[in-house]
ChimeraX commands (.cxc) that place a marker at each C-alpha (Angstrom):
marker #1 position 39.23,92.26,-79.49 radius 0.5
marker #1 position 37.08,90.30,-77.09 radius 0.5
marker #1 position 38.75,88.80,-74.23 radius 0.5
marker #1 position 37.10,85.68,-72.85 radius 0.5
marker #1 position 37.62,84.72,-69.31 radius 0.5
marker #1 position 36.98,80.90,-67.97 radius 0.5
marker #1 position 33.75,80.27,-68.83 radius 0.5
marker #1 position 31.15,79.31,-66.60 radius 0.5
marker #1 position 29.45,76.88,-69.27 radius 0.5
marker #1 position 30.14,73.34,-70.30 radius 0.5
marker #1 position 30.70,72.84,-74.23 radius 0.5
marker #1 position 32.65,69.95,-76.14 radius 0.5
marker #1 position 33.73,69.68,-79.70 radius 0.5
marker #1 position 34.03,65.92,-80.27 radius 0.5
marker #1 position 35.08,63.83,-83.18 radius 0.5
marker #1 position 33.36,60.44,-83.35 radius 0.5
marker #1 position 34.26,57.36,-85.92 radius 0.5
marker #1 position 32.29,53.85,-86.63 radius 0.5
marker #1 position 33.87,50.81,-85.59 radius 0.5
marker #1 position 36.20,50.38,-88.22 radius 0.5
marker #1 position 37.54,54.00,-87.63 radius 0.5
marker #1 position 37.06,54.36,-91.69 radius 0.5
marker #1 position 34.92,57.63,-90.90 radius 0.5
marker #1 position 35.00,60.99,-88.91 radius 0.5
marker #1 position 32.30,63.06,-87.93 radius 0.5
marker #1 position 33.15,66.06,-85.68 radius 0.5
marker #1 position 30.64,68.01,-83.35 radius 0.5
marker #1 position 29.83,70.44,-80.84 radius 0.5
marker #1 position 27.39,69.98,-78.01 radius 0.5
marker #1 position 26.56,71.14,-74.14 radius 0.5
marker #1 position 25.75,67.71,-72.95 radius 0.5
marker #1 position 28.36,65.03,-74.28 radius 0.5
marker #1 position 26.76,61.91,-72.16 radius 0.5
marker #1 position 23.20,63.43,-73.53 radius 0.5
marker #1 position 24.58,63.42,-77.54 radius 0.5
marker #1 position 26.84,60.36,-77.32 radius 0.5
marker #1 position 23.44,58.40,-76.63 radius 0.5
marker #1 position 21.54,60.09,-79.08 radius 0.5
marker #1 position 24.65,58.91,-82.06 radius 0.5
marker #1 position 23.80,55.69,-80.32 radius 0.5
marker #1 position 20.34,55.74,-80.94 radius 0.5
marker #1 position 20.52,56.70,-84.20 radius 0.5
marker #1 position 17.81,59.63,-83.15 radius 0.5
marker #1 position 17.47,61.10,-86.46 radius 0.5
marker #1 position 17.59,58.06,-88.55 radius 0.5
marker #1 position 18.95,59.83,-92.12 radius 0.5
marker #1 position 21.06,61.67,-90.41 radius 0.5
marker #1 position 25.33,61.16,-91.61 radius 0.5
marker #1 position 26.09,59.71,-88.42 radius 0.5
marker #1 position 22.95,57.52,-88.51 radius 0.5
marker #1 position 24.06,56.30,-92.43 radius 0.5
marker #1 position 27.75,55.27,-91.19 radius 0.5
marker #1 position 27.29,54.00,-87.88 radius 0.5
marker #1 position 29.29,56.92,-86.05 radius 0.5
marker #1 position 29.17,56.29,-82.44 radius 0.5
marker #1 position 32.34,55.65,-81.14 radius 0.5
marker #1 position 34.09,58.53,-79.03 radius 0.5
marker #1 position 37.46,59.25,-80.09 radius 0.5
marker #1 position 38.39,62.76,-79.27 radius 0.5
marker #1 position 37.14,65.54,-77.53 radius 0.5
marker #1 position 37.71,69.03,-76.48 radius 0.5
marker #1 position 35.98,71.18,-73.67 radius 0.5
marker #1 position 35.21,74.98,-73.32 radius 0.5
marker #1 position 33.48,77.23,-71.33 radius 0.5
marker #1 position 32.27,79.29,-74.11 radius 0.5
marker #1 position 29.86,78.86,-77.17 radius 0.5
marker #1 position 31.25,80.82,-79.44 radius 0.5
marker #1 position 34.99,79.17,-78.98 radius 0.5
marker #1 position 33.49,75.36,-79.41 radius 0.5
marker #1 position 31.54,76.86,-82.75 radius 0.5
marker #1 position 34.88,78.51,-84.00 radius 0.5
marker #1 position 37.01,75.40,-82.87 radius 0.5
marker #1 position 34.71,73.21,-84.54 radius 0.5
marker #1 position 34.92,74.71,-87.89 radius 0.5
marker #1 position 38.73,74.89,-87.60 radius 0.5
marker #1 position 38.46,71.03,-87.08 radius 0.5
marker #1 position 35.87,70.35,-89.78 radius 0.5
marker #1 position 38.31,71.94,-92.22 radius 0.5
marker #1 position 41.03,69.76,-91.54 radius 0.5
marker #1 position 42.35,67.49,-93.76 radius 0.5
marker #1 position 41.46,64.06,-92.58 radius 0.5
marker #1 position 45.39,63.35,-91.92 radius 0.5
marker #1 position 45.51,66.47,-89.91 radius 0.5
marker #1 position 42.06,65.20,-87.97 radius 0.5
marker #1 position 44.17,62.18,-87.19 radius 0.5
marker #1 position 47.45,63.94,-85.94 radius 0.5
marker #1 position 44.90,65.96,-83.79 radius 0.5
marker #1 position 42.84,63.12,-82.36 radius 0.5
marker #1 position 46.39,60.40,-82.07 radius 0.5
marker #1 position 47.83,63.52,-80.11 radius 0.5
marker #1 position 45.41,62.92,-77.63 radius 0.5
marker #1 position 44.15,59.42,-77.60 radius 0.5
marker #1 position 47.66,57.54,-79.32 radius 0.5
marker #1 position 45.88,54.35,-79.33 radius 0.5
marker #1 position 42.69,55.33,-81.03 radius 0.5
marker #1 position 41.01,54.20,-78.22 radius 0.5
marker #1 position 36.79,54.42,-77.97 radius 0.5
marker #1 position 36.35,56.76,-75.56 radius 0.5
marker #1 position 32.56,56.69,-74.65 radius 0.5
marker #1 position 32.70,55.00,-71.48 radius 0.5
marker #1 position 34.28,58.26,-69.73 radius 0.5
marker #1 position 30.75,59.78,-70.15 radius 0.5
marker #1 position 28.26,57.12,-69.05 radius 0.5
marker link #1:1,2 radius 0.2
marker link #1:2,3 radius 0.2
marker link #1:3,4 radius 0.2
marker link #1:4,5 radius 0.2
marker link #1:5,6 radius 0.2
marker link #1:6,7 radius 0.2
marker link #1:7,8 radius 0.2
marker link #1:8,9 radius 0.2
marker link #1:9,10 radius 0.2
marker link #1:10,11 radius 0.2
marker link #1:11,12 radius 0.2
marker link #1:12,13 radius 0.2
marker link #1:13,14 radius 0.2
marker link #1:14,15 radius 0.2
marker link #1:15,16 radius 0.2
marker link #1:16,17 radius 0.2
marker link #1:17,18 radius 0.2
marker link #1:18,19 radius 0.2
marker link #1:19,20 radius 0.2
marker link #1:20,21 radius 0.2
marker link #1:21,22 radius 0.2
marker link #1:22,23 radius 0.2
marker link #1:23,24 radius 0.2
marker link #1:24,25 radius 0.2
marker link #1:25,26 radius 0.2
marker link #1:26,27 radius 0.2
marker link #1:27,28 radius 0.2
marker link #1:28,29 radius 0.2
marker link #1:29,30 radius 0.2
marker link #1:30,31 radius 0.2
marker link #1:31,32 radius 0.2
marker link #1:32,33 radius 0.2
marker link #1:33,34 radius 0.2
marker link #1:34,35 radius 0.2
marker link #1:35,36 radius 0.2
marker link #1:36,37 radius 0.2
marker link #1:37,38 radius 0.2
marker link #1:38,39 radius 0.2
marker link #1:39,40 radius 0.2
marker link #1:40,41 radius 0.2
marker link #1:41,42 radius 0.2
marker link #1:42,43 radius 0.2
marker link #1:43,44 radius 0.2
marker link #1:44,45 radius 0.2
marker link #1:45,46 radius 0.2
marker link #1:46,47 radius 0.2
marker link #1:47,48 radius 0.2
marker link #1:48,49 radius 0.2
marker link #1:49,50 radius 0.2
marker link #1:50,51 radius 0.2
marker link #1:51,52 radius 0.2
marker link #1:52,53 radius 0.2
marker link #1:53,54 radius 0.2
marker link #1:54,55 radius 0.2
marker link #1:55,56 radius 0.2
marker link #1:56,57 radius 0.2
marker link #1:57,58 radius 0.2
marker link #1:58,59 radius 0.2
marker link #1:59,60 radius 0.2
marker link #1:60,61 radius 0.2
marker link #1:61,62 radius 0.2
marker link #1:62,63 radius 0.2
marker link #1:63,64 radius 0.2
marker link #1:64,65 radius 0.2
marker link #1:65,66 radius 0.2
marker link #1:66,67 radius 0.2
marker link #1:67,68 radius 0.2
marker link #1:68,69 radius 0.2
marker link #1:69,70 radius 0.2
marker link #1:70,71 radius 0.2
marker link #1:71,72 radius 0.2
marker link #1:72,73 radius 0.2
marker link #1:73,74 radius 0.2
marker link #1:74,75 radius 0.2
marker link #1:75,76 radius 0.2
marker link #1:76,77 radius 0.2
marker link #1:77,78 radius 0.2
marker link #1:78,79 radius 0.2
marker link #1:79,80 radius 0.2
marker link #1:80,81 radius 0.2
marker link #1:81,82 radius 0.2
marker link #1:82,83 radius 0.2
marker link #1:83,84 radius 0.2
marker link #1:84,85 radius 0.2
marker link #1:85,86 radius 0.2
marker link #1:86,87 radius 0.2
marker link #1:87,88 radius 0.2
marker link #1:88,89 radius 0.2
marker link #1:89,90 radius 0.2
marker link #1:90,91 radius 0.2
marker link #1:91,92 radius 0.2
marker link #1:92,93 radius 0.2
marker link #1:93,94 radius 0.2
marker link #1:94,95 radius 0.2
marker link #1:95,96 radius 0.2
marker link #1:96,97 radius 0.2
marker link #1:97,98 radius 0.2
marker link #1:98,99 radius 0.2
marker link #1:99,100 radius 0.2
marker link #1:100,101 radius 0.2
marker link #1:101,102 radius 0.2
marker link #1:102,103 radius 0.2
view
């Protein structure tokens, strides 16, 4: 078993949702300022998050290590969308954008 201490390494998994919160796309990245701008941008314009307008911070999670963000976000991405919700209302109740913590 490998044990992981605190990494020394900044990594989020982040769910993000249009305006309407009708959609959820969930992410991992090293720079959440850096790819919060680039959802904005619409960077790669075919992209899914490009299609349905996903910008709009609602959750996020932080690690110190690579391989935990990859394995938390495919834990996340298999979640039914109602558990997605419980997950994201348990920490933001209020479904609140949260974008402007990382400008």
């Amino acid at each position: 078993m490998i044990e992981y201490t605190e990494g020394i390494y900044n990594f989020y998994v982040y769910i993000l949702t249009n305006k309407n919160k009708t959609v959820l796309y969930t992410g991992v990245t090293n720079n959440l300022r850096r790819r919060l701008n680039e959802h904005k941008e619409k960077i790669n314009p075919h992209s899914f998050s490009a299609r349905y307008n996903v910008e709009f911070l609602i959750y996020y999670e932080h690690f110190g290590w690579i391989q935990l963000a990859l394995t938390r976000e495919k834990e996340i991405k298999d979640f039914r969308r109602e558990l997605k919700l419980d997950l994201i209302k348990s920490f933001n109740p209020e479904l609140q954008f949260l974008n402007s913590h990382f400008d």
